[in-house]
C-alpha positions as CSV (number, residue, x, y, z in Angstrom):
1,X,2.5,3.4,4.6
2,X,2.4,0.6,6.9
3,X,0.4,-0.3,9.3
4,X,2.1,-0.1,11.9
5,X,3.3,3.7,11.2
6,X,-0.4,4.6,11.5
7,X,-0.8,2.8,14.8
8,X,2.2,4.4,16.1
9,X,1.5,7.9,15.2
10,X,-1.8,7.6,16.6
11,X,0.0,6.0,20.1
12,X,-1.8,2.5,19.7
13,X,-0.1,-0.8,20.6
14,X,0.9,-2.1,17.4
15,X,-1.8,-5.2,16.1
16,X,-1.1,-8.7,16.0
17,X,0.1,-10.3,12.7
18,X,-2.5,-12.7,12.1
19,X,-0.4,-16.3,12.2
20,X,1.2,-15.1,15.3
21,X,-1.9,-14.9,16.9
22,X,-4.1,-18.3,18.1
23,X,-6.6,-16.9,20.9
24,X,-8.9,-14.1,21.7
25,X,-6.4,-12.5,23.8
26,X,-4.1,-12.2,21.1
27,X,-5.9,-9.9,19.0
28,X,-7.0,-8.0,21.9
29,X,-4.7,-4.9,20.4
30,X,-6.1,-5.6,16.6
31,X,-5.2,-8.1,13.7
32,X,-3.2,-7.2,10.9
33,X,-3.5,-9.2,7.8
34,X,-0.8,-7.4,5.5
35,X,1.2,-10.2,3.8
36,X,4.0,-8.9,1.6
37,X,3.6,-9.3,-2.0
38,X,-0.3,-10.0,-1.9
39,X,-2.5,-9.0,-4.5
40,X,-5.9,-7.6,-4.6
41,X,-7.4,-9.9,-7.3
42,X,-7.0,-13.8,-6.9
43,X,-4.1,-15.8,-8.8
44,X,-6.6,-17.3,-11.3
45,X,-8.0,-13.8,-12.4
46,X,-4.4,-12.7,-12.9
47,X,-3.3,-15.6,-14.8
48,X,-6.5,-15.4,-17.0
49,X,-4.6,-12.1,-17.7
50,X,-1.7,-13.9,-18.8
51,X,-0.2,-11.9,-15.1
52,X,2.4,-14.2,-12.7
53,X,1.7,-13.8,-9.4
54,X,4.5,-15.1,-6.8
55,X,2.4,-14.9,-3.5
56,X,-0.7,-17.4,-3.3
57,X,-2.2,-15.0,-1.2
58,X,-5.0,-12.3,-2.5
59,X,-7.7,-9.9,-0.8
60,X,-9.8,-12.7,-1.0
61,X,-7.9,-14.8,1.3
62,X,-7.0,-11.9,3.9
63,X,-10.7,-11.4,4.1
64,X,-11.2,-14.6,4.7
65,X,-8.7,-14.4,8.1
66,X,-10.2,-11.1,9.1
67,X,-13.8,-13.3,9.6
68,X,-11.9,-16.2,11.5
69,X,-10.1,-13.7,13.7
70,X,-13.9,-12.1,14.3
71,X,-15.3,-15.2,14.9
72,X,-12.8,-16.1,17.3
73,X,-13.5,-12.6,19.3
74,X,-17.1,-13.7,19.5
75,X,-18.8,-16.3,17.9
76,X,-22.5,-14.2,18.1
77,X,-23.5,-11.7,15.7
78,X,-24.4,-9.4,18.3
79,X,-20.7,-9.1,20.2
80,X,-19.1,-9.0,16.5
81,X,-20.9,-5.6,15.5
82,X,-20.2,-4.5,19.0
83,X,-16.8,-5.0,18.4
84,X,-16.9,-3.8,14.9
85,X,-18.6,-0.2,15.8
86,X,-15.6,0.1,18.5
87,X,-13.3,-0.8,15.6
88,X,-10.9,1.1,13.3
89,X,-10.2,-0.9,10.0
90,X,-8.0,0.5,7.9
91,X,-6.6,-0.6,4.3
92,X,-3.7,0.2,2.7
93,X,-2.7,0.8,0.0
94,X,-4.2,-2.7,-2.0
95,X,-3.2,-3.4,-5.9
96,X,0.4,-2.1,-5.8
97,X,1.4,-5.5,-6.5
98,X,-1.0,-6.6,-9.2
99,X,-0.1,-3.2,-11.2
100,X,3.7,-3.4,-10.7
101,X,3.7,-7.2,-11.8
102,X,2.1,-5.9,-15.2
103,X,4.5,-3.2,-15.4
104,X,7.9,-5.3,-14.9
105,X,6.8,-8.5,-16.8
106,X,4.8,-6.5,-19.5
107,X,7.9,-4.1,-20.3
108,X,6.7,-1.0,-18.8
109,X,3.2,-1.0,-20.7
110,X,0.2,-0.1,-18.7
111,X,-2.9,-0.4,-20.7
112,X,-3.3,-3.9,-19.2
113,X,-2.5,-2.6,-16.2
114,X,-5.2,0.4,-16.6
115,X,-7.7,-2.8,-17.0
116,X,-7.1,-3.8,-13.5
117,X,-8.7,-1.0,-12.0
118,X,-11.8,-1.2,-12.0
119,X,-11.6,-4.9,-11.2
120,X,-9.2,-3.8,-7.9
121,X,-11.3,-1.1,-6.6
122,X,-14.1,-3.5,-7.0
123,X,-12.2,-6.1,-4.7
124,X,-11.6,-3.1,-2.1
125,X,-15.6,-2.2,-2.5
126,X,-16.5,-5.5,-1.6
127,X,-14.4,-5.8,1.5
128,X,-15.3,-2.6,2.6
129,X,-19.3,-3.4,1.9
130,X,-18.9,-6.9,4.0
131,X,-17.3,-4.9,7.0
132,X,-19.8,-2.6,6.8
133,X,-22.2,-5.6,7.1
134,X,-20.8,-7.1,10.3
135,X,-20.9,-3.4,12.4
136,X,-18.0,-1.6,11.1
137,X,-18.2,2.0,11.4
138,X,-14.9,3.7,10.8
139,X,-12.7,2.8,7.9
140,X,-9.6,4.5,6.6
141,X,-8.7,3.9,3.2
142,X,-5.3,4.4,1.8
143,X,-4.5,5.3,-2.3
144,X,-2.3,4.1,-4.2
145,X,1.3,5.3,-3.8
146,X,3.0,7.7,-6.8
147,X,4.6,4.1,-8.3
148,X,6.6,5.9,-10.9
149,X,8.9,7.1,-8.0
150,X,9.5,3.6,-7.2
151,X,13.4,2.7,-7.1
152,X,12.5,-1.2,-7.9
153,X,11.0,0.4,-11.6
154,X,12.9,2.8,-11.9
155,X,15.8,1.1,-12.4
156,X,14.3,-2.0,-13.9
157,X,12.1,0.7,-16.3
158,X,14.8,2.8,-17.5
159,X,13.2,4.8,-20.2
160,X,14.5,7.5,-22.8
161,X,14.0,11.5,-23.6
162,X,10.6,13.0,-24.0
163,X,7.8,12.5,-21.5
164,X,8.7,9.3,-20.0
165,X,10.0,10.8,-16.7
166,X,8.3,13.6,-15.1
167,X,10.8,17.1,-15.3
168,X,10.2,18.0,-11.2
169,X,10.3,14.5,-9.7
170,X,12.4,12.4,-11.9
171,X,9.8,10.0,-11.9
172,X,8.4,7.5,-14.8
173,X,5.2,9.3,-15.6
174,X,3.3,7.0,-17.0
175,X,3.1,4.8,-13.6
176,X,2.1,8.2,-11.9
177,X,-0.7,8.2,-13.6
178,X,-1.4,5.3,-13.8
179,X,-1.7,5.4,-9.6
180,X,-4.2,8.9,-10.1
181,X,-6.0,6.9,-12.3
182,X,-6.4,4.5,-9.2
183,X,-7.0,6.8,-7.1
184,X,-9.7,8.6,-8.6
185,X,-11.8,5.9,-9.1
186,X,-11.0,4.7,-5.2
187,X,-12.5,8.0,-4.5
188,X,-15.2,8.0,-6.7
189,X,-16.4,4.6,-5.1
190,X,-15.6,6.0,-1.2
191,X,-17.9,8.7,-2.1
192,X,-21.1,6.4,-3.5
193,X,-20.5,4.2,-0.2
194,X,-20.8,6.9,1.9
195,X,-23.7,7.8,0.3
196,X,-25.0,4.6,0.5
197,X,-24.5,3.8,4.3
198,X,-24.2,7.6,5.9
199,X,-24.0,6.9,9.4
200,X,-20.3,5.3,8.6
201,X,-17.1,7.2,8.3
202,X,-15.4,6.3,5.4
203,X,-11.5,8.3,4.9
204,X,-9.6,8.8,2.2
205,X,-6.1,8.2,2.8
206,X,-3.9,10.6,0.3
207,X,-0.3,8.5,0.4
208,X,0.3,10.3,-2.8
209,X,0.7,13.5,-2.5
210,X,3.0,13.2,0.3
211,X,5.2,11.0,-1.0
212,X,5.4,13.5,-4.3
213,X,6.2,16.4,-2.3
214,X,9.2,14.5,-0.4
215,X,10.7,13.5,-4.0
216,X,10.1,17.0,-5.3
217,X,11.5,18.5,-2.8
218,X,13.9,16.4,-0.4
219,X,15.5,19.3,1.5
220,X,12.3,21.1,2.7
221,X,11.4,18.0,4.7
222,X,14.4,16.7,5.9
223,X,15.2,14.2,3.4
224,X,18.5,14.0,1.2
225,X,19.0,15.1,-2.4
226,X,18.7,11.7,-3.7
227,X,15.3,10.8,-3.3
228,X,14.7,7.9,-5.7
229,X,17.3,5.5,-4.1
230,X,17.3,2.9,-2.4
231,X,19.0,3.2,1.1
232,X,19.7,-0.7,1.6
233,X,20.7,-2.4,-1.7
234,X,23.4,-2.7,-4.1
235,X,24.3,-2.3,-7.4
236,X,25.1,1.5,-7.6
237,X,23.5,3.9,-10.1
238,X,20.6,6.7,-9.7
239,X,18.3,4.3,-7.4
240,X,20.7,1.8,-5.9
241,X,18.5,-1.0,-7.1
242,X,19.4,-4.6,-8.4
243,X,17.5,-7.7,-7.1
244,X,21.2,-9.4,-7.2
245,X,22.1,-7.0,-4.4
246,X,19.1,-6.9,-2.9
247,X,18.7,-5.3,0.8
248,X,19.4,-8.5,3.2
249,X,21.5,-10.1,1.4
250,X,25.7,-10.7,1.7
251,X,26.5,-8.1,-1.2
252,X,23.9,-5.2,-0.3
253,X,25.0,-2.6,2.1
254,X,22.7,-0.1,3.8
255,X,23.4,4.1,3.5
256,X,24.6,5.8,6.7
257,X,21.2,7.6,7.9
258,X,18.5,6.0,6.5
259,X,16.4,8.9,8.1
260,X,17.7,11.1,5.1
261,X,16.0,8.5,2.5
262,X,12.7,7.7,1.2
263,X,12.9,4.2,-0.2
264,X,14.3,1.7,2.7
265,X,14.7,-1.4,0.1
266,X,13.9,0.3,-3.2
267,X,10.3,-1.2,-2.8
268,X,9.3,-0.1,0.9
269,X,9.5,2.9,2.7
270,X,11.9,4.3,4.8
271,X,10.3,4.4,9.0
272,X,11.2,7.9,8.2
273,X,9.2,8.6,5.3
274,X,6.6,6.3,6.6
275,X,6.2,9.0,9.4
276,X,6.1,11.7,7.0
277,X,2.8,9.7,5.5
278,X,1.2,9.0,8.4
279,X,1.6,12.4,10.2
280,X,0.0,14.3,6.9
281,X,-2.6,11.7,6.6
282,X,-3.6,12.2,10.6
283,X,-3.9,15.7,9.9
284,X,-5.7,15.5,6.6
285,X,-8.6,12.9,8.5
């Protein structure tokens, strides 16, 4: 879900991207640090993994902006927890991007992507510790999203008979689980902050169970009967995907109502189903 779904549903101007933003004034509505294709854990650590990654930006850097943008609000300790107790920080839903660049370069294997998560959750930990440290009092953090009902490795995955695909979704399972695996330990560390530092509110933000019950069953929310495709792309099939045709391009052509589809691009979310996710998770907080 993105960020600026949650601000919406919760009728907030939407935050300023941070390298839009110069002055004070500009963040007066928030910052947002998202950068597409970031990972959680640095290029190095990846590449020690024998893992490409194709943004030079990590966690580590958009932490990094999130302390200049404070220090630019106020430069004294004082005003920055003021302004950090007043504060909602949320995450979202970090390490998509480490996991999925295992997955596609790896062949569809996980176990080295099952490594990454204690070393990902760790990364979240630590940002959510250092906010903590500077006055932040309310944090919402989002899972990880069911990745096997990804259109982007879905069709770059295909996978035979047996287990591979779950029977009610159609999605790869292993991936699935691969996310609950995430998301279980994301919980379990949520839990032993709070524990640690009780007077701050610390959410859970379930993006997967929403998104699961969309893809399980399209027509009972609104959505179409083809809920693994791609509404903007090209290349035909089950999920619509192919980077040749990839949404913005000359060759890729975009499906009538995109309101009636879960996957805009085959890697992002529809606005619509981006609703869905932020409306369940207001109402699960």
């Amino acid at each position: 879900m993105s960020c600026g779904d949650a601000v919406e549903s919760l009728g907030l101007p939407p935050p300023t991207p941070y390298l839009a933003g110069k002055t004070a004034q500009d963040f007066r509505h928030g910052a947002n640090f998202a950068v597409g294709g970031a990972t959680a854990l640095d290029p190095a650590f990846l590449q020690s993994r024998g893992i490409t990654s194709f943004v030079p930006v990590a966690l580590s850097n958009q932490t990094s902006w999130f302390n200049g943008v404070l220090q630019l609000l106020d430069s004294t300790g004082n005003g920055q927890r003021k302004i950090m107790a007043s504060s909602l920080l949320y995450l979202g839903e970090i390490g998509f991007n480490d996991y999925s660049f295992v997955a596609v370069f790896g062949n569809g294997t996980v176990g080295l992507a099952q490594s990454l998560v204690p070393h990902i959750v760790g990364a979240i930990r630590s940002v959510l510790t250092d906010a903590i440290g500077v006055g932040a009092r309310t944090m919402v953090v989002a899972g990880m999203i069911p990745m096997g009902c990804e259109p982007e490795l879905l069709a770059m995955l295909p996978g035979g008979g047996g287990d591979y695909y779950d029977r009610a979704s159609g999605c790869i399972a292993r991936f699935n689980q691969l996310a609950q695996l995430h998301n279980r330990a994301l919980k379990r560390m949520l839990c032993q902050l709070r524990r640690d530092h009780p007077g701050t509110a610390i959410h859970y933000a379930d993006l997967y169970r929403p998104i699961t019950a969309v893809v399980s069953s399209p027509r009972k929310y609104g959505f179409g009967d083809i809920p693994l495709a791609a509404c903007c792309g090209g290349g035909g099939g089950p999920y619509n995907f192919n980077f040749t045709f990839f949404c913005g391009t000359p060759a890729a052509t975009a499906c009538a109502d995109p309101s009636r589809s879960v996957s805009w691009d085959g890697i992002h979310y529809t606005e619509a189903a981006n609703k869905f996710v932020a409306h369940a998770i207001l109402r699960g907080l």
